[in-house]
C-alpha positions as CSV (number, residue, x, y, z in Angstrom):
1,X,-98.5,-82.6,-40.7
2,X,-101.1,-83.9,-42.4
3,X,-105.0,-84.0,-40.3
4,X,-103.4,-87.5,-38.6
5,X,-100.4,-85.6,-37.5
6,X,-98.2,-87.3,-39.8
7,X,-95.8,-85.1,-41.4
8,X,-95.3,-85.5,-45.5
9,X,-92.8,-85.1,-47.7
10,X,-91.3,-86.3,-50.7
11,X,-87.9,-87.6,-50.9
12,X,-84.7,-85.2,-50.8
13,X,-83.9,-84.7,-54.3
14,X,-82.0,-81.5,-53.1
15,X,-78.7,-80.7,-50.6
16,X,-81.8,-79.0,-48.8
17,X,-85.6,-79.5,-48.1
18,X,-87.5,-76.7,-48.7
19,X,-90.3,-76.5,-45.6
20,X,-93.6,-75.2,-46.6
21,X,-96.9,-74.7,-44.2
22,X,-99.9,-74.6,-46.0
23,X,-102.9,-72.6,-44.5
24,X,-105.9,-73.3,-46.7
25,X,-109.4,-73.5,-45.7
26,X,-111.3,-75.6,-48.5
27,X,-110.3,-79.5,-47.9
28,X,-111.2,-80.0,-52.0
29,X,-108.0,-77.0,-52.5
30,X,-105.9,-78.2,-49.6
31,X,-105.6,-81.4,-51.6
32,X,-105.0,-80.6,-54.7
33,X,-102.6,-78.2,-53.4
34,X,-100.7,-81.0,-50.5
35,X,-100.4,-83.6,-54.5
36,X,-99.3,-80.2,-56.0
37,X,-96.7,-79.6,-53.5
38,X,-94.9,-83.0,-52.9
39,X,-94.3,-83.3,-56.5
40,X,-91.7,-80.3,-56.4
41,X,-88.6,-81.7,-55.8
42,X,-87.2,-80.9,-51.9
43,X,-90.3,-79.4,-51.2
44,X,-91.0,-80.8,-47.5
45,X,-95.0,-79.7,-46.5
46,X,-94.7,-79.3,-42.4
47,X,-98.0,-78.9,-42.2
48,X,-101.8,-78.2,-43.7
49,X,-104.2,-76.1,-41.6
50,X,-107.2,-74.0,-42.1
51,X,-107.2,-70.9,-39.7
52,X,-105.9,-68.1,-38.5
53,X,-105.5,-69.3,-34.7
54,X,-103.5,-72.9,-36.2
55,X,-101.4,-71.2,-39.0
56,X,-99.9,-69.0,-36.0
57,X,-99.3,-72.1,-33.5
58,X,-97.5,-73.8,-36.3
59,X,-95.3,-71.1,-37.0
60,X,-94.7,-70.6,-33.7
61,X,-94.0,-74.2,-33.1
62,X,-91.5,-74.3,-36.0
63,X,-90.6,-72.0,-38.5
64,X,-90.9,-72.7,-41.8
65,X,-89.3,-71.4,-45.1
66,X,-92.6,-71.2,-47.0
67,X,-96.1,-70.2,-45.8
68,X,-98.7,-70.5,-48.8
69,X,-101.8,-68.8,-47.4
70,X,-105.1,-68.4,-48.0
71,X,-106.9,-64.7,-47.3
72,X,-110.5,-66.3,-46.6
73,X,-110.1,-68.8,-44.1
74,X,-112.5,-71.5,-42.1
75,X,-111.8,-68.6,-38.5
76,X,-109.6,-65.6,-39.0
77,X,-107.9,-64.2,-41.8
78,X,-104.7,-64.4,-44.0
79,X,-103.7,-61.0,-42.7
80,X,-104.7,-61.9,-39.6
81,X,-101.7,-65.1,-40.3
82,X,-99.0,-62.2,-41.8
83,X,-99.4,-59.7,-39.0
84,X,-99.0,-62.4,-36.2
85,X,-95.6,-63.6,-38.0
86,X,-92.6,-61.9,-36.0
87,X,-90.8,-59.0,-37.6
88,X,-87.5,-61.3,-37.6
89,X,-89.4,-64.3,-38.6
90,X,-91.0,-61.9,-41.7
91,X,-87.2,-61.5,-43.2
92,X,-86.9,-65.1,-43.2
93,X,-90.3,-66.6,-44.3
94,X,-91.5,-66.1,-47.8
95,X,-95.4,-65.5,-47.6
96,X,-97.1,-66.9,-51.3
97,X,-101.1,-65.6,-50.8
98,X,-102.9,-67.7,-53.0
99,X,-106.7,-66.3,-52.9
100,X,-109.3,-66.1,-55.0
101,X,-110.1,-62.1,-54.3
102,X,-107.1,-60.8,-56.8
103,X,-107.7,-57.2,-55.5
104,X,-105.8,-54.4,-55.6
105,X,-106.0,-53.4,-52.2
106,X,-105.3,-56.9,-50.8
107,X,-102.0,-57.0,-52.7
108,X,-101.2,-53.8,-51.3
109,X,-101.8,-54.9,-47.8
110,X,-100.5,-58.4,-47.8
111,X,-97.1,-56.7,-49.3
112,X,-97.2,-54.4,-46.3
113,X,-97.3,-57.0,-44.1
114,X,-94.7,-58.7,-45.9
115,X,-96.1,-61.3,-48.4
116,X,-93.4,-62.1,-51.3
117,X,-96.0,-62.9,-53.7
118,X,-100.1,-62.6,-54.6
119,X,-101.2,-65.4,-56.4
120,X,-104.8,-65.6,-58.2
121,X,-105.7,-69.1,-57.8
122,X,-107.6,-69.9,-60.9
123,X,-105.4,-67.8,-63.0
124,X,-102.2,-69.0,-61.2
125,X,-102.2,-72.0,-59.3
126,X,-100.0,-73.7,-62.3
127,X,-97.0,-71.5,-62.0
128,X,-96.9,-72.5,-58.2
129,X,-94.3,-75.2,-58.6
130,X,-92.0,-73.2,-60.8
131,X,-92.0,-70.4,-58.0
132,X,-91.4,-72.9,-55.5
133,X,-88.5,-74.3,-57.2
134,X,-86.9,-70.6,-57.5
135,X,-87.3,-70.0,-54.1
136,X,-85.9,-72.9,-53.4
137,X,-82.8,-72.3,-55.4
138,X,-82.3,-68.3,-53.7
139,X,-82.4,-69.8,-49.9
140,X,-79.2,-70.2,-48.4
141,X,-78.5,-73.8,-47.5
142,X,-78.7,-74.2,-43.3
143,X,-75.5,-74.1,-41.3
144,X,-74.2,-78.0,-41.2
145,X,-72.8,-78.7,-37.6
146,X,-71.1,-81.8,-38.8
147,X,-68.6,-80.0,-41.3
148,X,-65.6,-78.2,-40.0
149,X,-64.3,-77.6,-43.3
């Protein structure tokens, strides 16, 4: 949802939307990221907030199959975000940080946590919609109720 509450997304150009929270703290980024996102095709944003306590809500409201998170955010942290996800929920969720501090000690511990991938975002922000579209293509489609076949 958008800051109205509206939810966004693009068209399904895919058999299956791919649901993506954004947690993101600078409204300038959160932008250019919410344009960046809705231009990859079945990519369905659920959400855009900027701290730790509202990234956590909105998982637990509704899962989601993407969180793109920010380390440095407006209250609490990234890691704060990744160690609040459920262990079940972490097997199911792929975690993109997207931060400007591209240390080595913050890839190690986002991975511990359970982060996918560490994204610079100066040096990477570009290959973001490839990535999306590959993750896209390894997630099973859901379970459809109305088929018996």
């Amino acid at each position: 949802m958008n800051a109205l509450g509206v939810q966004e997304q693009r068209p399904d150009m895919s058999s299956r939307n791919l649901s993506v929270l954004l947690v993101e703290d600078s409204r300038v980024l959160a932008e250019r990221l919410r344009e960046t996102l809705l231009s990859v095709p079945g990519v369905q944003l659920t959400g855009t907030v900027d701290s730790e306590a509202d990234a956590v809500a909105a998982l637990q409201r509704q899962p989601v199959d993407v969180v793109l998170l920010d380390l440095h955010l407006r209250q609490g942290t990234g890691f704060g975000v990744l160690r609040a996800i459920p262990s079940d929920q972490v097997k199911k969720t792929v975690v993109i940080v997207l931060t400007n501090y591209d240390l080595a000690e913050y890839r190690r511990a986002a991975a511990a946590l359970g982060a996918k991938h560490f994204l610079d975002k100066l040096r990477d922000f570009d290959r973001l919609p490839i990535l999306l579209q590959q993750i896209g293509a390894e997630i099973p489609d859901a379970p459809d109720d109305d088929k018996l076949n």
